[in-house]
Every structure is written in C-alpha cells, then in structure tokens.
N, C-alpha and C positions, 0 to 999 in steps of 0.2 A: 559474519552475521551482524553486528553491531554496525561497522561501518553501513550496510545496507539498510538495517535499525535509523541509523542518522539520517542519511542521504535521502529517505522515503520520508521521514519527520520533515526534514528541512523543505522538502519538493512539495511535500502536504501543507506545510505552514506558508508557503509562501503563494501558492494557489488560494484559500483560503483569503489571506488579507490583498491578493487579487480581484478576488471573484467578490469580496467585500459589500460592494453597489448590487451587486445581483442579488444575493443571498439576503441583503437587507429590502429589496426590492420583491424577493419571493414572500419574506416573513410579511412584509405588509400586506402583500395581494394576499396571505390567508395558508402559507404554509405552515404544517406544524415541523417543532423540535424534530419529531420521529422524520420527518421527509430530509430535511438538511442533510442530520445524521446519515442517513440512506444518500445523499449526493454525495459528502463526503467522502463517506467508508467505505460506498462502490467505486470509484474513482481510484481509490490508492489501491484496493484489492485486485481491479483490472491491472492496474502496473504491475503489481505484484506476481500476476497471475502470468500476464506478456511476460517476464524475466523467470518464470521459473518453466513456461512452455521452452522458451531458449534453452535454457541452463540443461533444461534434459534433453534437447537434441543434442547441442555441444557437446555433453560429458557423453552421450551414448557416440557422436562420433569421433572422440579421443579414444575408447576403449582401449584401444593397442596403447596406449603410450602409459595409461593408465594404470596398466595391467602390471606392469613392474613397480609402480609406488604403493600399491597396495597390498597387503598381508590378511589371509584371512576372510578376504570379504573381495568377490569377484564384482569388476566394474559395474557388470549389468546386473546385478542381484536386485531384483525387481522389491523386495519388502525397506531396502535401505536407501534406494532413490524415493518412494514412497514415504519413508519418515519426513525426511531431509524435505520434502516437499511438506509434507503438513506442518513441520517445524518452522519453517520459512513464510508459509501460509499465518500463523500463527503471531509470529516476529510480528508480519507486515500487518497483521487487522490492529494489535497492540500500537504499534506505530502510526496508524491512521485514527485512534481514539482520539488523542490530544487533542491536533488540531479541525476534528468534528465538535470537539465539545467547545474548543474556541468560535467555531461559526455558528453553533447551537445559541451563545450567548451574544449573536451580535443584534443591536438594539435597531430597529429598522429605521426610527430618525436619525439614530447616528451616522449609520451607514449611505441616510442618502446624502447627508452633507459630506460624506467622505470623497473628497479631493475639492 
C-alpha cells in the first residue's frame, strides 16, 4: 500500500511540474483553484480506479491458488474485496492531494516563462 502511496505521488508530481505551461496557461484564460484541483485529483483517481478494476480481475482469477494462503476469509468474499477497494480508493485520492495543491499554487506568469 505505501509503495503504490509513493509510486502514484511521484507519477502525480511529475505530471503536474509537466503539465506546468498548461495549468499556468488555464489559470490565466480564467480557471478557478476548484477546476485545477478537479484536473488533478481526477487524473490520479482514474489510475487508481484502472489498477484497482485489474487488481480485482487478477485476484478473482488466482482464486484457486489463493485459496491455500488464506485462512478464514474465502478469496472471493465480496465485503473484503470491497474494503481493500475503498481503502486503496482512499490511499490514492490522499496521494493525489499534494501534488493538486502544488498545481493549485502555480502562478500563471511563472509558469508561462517555464522552460
């Protein structure tokens, strides 16, 4: 969970000081903070959202292999793939705050001189 905490921060931060020109480019034509935020934090959640549609196909089609590392709690137990999914949901909106609130404060002369 952490590692995918980092790997979605680092992937958001570097998209972000990417899209730099753009974002400073919108804030001039007249975008508000709430629109950015909303580029953002839709952006990482769609990732989020494509790795955890996978991650529940893959783990429902291990099930057989599954079935002997788990105690307790049957693979396809529908309320504990449901956690693990809004937990993850959760990880990744946390993970996508930062670097919204970095393109929330980019200054849109700065950003057009950037490069």
């Amino acid at each position: 969970m952490i590692l995918a905490c980092i790997g979605l921060y680092g992937l958001l931060s570097y998209e972000v000081a990417r899209r730099t020109k753009e974002i400073g480019v919108r804030a001039a034509l007249g975008a508000q903070r709430r629109d950015v935020l909303r580029l953002v934090v839709g952006q990482g959640l769609a990732l989020v959202s494509i790795g955890i549609a996978f991650g529940v196909v893959a783990s429902l089609g291990v099930t057989r292999f599954l079935k002997s590392l788990l105690y307790g709690v049957q693979p396809t137990d529908f309320y504990t793939l449901l956690a693990v999914c809004a937990m993850l949901l959760l990880v990744g909106g946390v993970a996508c705050l930062i670097p919204a609130r970095h393109a929330m404060r980019v200054d849109p002369m700065v950003a057009l001189r950037y490069e």
